[in-house]
C-alpha positions, 0 to 999 in steps of 0.5 A: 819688715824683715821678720816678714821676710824671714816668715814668707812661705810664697813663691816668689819675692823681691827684696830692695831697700837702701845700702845697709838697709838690712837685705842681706840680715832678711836673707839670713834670717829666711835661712834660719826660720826654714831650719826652725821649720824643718827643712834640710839645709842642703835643700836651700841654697845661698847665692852671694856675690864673692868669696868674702860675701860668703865667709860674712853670710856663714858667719851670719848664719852661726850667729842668728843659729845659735848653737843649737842649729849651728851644725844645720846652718854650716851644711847650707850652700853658700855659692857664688854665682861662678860656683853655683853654675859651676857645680851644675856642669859638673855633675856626670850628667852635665859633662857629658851633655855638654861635652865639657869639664868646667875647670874654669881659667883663673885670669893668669892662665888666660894669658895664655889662652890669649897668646895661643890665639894670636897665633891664628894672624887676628890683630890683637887689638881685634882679638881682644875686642872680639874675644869680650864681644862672644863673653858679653853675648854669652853672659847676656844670654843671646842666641849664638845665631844671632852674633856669631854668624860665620867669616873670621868671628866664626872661625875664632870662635870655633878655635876658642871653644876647641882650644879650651876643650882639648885643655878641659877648661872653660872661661868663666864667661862662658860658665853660666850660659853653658848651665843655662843652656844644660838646665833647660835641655832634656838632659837637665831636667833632673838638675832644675829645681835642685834646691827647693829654696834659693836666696839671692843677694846682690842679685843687681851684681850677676849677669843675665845667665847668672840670674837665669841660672839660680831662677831655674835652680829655684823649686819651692821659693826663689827671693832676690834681694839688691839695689841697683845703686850699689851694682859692682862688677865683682860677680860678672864684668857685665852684671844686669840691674835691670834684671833686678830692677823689673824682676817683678814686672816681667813675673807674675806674683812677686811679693816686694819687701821694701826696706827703709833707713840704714843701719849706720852712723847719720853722716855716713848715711847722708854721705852715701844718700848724697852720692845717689842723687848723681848719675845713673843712680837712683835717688828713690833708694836713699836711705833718707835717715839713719838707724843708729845715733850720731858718735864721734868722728863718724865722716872724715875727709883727711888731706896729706902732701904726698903718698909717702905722708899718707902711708905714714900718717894714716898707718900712724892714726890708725894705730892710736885709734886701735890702741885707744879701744878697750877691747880691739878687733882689727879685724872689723877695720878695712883699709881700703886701696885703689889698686894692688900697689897700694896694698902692697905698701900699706900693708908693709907699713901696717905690719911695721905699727905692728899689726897683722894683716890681711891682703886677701882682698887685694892681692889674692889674685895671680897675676904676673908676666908669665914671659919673665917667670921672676916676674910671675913667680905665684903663677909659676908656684900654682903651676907646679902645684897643679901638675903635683896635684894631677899630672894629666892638667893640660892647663898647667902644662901649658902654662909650664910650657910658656914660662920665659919665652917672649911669646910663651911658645905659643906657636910650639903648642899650636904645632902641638894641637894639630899634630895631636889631630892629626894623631887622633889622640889627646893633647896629653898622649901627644906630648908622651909621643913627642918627648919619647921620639926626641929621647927614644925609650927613656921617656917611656918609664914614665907612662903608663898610656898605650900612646907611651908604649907606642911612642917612637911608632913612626919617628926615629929617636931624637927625630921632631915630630914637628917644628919646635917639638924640642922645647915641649920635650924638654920642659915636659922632661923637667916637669916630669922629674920635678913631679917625680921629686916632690910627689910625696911631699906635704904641707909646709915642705910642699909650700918650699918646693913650690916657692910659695911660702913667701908669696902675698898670693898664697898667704891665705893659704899659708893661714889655712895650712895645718901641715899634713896636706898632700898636693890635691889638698893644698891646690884646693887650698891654692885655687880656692885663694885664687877663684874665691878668696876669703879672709883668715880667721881671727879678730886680730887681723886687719883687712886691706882691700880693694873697693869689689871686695867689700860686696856682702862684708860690713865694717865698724871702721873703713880707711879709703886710702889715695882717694885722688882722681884717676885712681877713685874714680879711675882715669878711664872717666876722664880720657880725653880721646874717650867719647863723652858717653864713654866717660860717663859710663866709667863714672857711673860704674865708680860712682857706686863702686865707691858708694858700695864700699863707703856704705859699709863703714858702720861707725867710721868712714875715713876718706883719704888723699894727698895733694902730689906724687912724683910724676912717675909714681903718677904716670906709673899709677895712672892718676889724673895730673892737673899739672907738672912742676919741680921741686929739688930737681925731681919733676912732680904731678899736682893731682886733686881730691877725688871728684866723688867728694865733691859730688856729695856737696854739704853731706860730704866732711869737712878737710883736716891737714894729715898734719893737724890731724896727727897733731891733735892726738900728739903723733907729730 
């Protein structure tokens, strides 16, 4: 079947089968037989959920082209669905169709979005909830008449949209319909169909405007490939099975390839299998046998008494099982964690055994609290990076503003904007005209614009523009002279004036550096770690991650670490003031989150948890308590196994005591 697929030459296709059936091989294969045709690889087109599904496509692609097509297969686009619509608004074209530069916010910079719109009175609970109403409209394609009608929503959205255009920036929900909307306008009709092949995997993982999108993308042949049982909320907060589940009954002329079995172990495969017998999932895409033989220790469930035990136990087992292969590659083994702190610890016990690692998949992602910059330490690193790399990215001003103060000076800025309408200049000039009315001429040296040569024009010096102009111009001095200090630096010298060279979020960019890198490269670099995260090159580097990660990857060994309720699944499926329906969503979305990631062990699945935490540690990290009691003066939450290994019944391994377990191989 998949040599099918890899031969069809129609228009249209879907492909579905169960987790490790083998789509995304057939997708690969498809790429590869159309350079055997003939066909330029930058004519067909790739779409895959996330960063880490497009660094294991390409590595496919190498794989299957041998060396003797290896150089055609690396010029294949390989786009994530943000990518994908992102580059089709970045053409001149589109920019000026939609009057918009798709410099799409990475979630700490949206922090500061947020704030700013706090300051228009709308309660934040409120804003927040209208906020994800426009992005949910936006991804599923509605019409804006049909959900922005005029009052307050009206007046939010408006603010929203000008906010981000006066930044030239754009939040990643609004990406895809902005394409669509461009696409199927006069002003697109040269960008449709700009590949003549487009093949989609994980096609269950993309919101309805990014579906739409890669369809209008699509000239000579489109094919799809997924299985809604394994929907993640990687490549969207609100991806569309549906639209893949009746991709062929709302189009005329699929050809269906349905693929059978699964390419792993039997107890891994009845493992999964029985997981999509619950829920929303769907039973008739079990896998139903497996594809390779019955090996040792291929399902294991393993209980410790605490997290401490846990970290040391299983880093410990990991390591004898390491050292007992003849020929190691860590880096097809994942561990896999619930949440970020997880991460943070394994890793650092992980690199105590001994081993190199990756934390890529979990702690790649900026984040911090930008009111307390210790706090926030790689945002306030990326942001120096940006302004060094293009001192006109008013986005990285903004941030650069906001750092340590309790409201991030939001009302600062938003007294900013309307006296940059008022002014009838850009954002940028205004803060040239206000640090030069504060301090007279000496700011002028530093620009070059006429809003700089003007800048005093009806302000006497040291005069506010405006309310709270002050600590704009300050900052804008102290941003201007760190751009002026260390504009020629590169490489490793750049990391050091940033403050990034010890920071987990830069990590795969400290991998990536070769050490002539001025700031343009090395924020490309940076942005891409932060939007697209992939893992650093090498067999000897072992993977940490999160469950969203694993989208499009597979894995000889996967370790899944505190697999206790609240944590997998997370503690949203069991809130008691939730309502029922409200729960069960929430299950159903860990359900296949957790069964997306089992599913990529190929030879060894190890489930892990612990029966105790402290009752801080639980609180703190949100698990689900069963109940509270004290040993040695210190308050401790008893939690349970998560729920999810109940569900898979008899498929489900049988529990070994940590303690046993490294009793067994002598590691007590």
């Amino acid at each position: 079947m998949i040599n099918a697929i890899a031969s069809f030459d129609g228009r249209i296709a879907k492909v579905h089968g169960p987790a490790r059936s083998g789509k995304t091989e057939a997708l690969a294969r498809r790429a590869v037989h159309l350079l055997d045709e003939g066909v330029d690889p930058t004519s067909i087109l790739v779409e895959v959920t996330n960063g880490f599904a497009a660094q294991a496509f390409r590595r496919r692609l190498a794989a299957l082209a041998g060396e003797q097509r290896a150089q055609e297969a690396a010029r294949i686009p390989v786009r994530t669905p943000l990518g994908a619509c992102t580059d089709v608004l970045d053409s001149p074209a589109a920019r000026a169709a939609t009057g918009r530069v798709p410099r799409v916010l990475i979630d700490a910079e949206y922090l500061f979005l947020v704030e700013d719109m706090k300051t228009l009175g709308t309660p934040l609970r409120k804003l927040r909830r209208m906020l994800e109403h426009f992005y949910r409209q936006m991804e599923d394609l509605r019409p804006r008449s049909e959900w922005c009608v005029g009052g307050e929503e009206q007046a939010i959205f408006d603010y929203l949209v000008r906010t981000l255009a006066s930044r030239g920036a754009m939040v990643r929900h609004e990406v895809p319909a902005l394409a669509v909307e461009f696409l199927k306008s006069e002003a697109g009709a040269e960008a449709r169909a700009m590949y003549d092949y487009v093949l989609c995997d994980d096609f269950q993982n993309l919101s309805r405007a990014q579906q739409t999108c890669l369809c209008l993308l699509a000239g000579t042949q489109l094919i799809v490939a997924g299985n809604p049982n394994q929907t993640v909320e990687a490549a969207s907060d609100y991806p569309n099975p549906a639209g893949f589940a009746q991709f062929d009954a709302v189009r005329r002329n699929v050809r269906t390839f349905t693929l059978e079995g699964a390419f792993a172990r039997p107890a891994i495969t009845a493992f999964v299998d029985a997981l999509c017998d619950q829920g929303d999932m769907d039973p008739a895409l079990k896998a139903a046998r497996a594809l390779l033989p019955t090996c040792n220790n291929e399902l294991e469930a393993v209980k410790w008494a605490s997290p401490e035990d846990e970290l040391n136990g299983l880093t410990k087992y990991l390591r004898s099982l390491v050292d007992a292969e003849s020929d190691p590659r860590e880096s097809r083994t994942c561990v896999l964690v619930p949440v970020k702190r997880w991460a943070a610890l394994a890793a650092q016990l992980l690199r105590t055994r001994g081993f190199e690692v990756s934390t890529a998949g979990a702690l790649a992602s900026i984040g911090g609290d930008p009111r307390d910059s210790a706090r926030a330490r790689a945002l306030v690193a990326y942001t120096k990076l940006a302004l060094l790399a293009d001192p006109r990215d008013l986005t990285a001003w903004r941030s650069w503003f906001g750092f340590d103060n309790h409201l991030t000076n939001s009302d600062a800025w938003a007294n900013l904007a309307a006296y940059a309408d008022e002014q009838g200049i850009s954002l940028y000039d205004a803060l040239a005209r206000t640090a030069a009315a504060m301090e007279g001429d000496a700011a002028v040296r530093h620009e070059d614009g006429p809003a700089s040569r003007t800048a005093a024009e009806g302000t006497g010096a040291g005069e506010e523009p405006f309310l709270r102009a002050g600590i704009l111009a300050r900052r804008w001095r102290e941003g201007q002279d760190f751009i002026a200090k260390n504009a020629a630096r590169r490489g490793f010298a750049l990391m050091r004036a940033i403050g990034a060279t010890d920071l987990p979020e830069f990590e795969a960019v400290s991998f990536a550096l070769v050490g002539d890198e001025d700031a343009t490269a090395l924020y490309r670099l940076a942005r891409a770690s932060a939007t697209e995260p992939v893992w650093p090159e090498g067999a000897h580097i072992l993977h940490v991650a999160t469950y969203d990660a694993l989208c499009g990857t597979e894995y000889d060994r996967v370790l899944a670490m505190a697999a206790v309720d609240g944590l997998v699944p997370c503690r949203d499926a069991f809130e008691v003031i939730s309502t029922q329906d409200a729960r069960e969503r929430t299950m159903n979305r860990e359900r296949k989150r957790f069964a997306n990631a089992a599913s990529k062990a190929r030879d060894h699945l190890v489930i892990s948890f612990f029966s105790k935490a402290s009752l801080e540690l639980a609180e703190r990290s949100k698990m689900q308590v069963t109940r509270v009691r004290s040993e040695n003066g210190e308050r401790i939450a008893v939690v349970r196994p998560s729920s999810l290994l109940a569900e898979a019944g008899n498929a489900a391994p049988t529990t070994n005591g940590g303690q046993n377990l490294l009793s067994e191989r002598g590691l007590n």
